[in-house]
Each structure stands twice: as C-alpha cells, then as structure tokens.
N, C-alpha and C positions, 0 to 999 in steps of 0.2 A: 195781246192786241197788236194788230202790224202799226207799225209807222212810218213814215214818210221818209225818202233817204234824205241825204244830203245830196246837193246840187250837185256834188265832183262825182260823187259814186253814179247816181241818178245818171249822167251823164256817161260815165264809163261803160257802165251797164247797159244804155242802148246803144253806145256808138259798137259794144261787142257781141251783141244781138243783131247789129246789122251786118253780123256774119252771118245767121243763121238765114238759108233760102229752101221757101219754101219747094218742094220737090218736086211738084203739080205746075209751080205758076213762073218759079225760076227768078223770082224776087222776093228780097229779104223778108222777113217777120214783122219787123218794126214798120217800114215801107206798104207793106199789107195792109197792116192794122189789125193785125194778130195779136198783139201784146195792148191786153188792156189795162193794165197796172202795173209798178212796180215798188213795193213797201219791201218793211224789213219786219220782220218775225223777232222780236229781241228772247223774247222765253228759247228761242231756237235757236237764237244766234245764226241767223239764215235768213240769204233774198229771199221773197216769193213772188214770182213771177204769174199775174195774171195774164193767162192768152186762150185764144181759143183757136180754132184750123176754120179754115174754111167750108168742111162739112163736119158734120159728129159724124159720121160713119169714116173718115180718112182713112184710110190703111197705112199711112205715112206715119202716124203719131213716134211710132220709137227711134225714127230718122228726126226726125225733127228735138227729140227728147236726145237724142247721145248731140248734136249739132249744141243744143242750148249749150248741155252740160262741156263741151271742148270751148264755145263762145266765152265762157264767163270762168274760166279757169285760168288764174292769177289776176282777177281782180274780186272774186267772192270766195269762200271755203266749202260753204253750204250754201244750197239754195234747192227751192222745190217749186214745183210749177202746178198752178191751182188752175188745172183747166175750166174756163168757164164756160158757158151755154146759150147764154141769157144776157143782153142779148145779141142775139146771134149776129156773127158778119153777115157783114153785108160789102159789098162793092165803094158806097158813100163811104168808108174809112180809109181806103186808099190815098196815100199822102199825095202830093203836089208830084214829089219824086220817083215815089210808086207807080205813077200812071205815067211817066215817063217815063221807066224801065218796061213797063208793058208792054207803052206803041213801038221801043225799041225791037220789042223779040215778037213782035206783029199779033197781040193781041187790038180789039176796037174797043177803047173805053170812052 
C-alpha cells in the first residue's frame, strides 16, 4: 500500500520533475499538471509517480519516461510511473506558473 512521502523528499521530487518538459507543449510536467500524485511503494522500496500526458494516444510517452527516469536520479533509486487516465487532463490543471510559461512561448490560455 503506497504512502505519503515526507515533505523534504515530496519536495525534492517535484522541484526534479520540474526538469521534465513536456515535448508537445515545451513546459514542465509538474507546471502541466501532469503528475497527479506522488507516494512511496514501501513493499517496493520505490517512488510512484502518478501522471498522465496530455492525450492517451501521445507518441512522446518514452521521452518523457527516460526524462523522468534522469529527473529523479540521486534523489530516488527506484521509482515507476503509474500512468493514469481518469481523470483526464485537462487545461484547468495548469499551474499559476504554467500558464505563464505558455503566454511566454505564445500559446492563448
């Protein structure tokens, strides 16, 4: 059963997620609102990273999946990423910050 991290990890782990950009939109994961959880797997000893893409069909998924996996290397050992679906992004998850790196690269949000 996952559990909750601790605030310093929790913390570590998005500020190194907000290396990961998405390839389509040219801002981060976390920025998105791509990543909708982050617990800890203890039987696994391993992150698991709730996120989803902006469409189920992406063709991006394995850029985005070695991106995670270099994001969070020396600060996790293991980690896996539990793509989710449900429910779906949407545009309203886009952070404060997020939709300020958009108008910068001339998206209209």
């Amino acid at each position: 059963m996952p559990t909750s991290l601790e605030p310093a990890l929790f913390d570590s782990v998005e500020e190194g997620l907000k290396d990961v950009i998405d390839p389509e939109l040219g801002v981060n994961i976390v920025d998105l609102g791509l990543v909708y959880d982050l617990a800890w797997d203890d039987e696994n000893d391993a992150l698991i990273v709730s996120m989803t893409l902006t469409s189920a069909g992406c063709p991006l998924t394995d850029v985005i999946e070695e991106q995670v996996s270099q994001s969070l290397d020396g600060i996790v050992e293991r980690f896996r990423i539990n793509w989710v679906w449900m429910p779906p992004w949407g545009p309203e998850r886009i952070t404060d910050d997020g939709r300020d790196m958009m108008r910068a690269i001339g998206f209209a949000i």
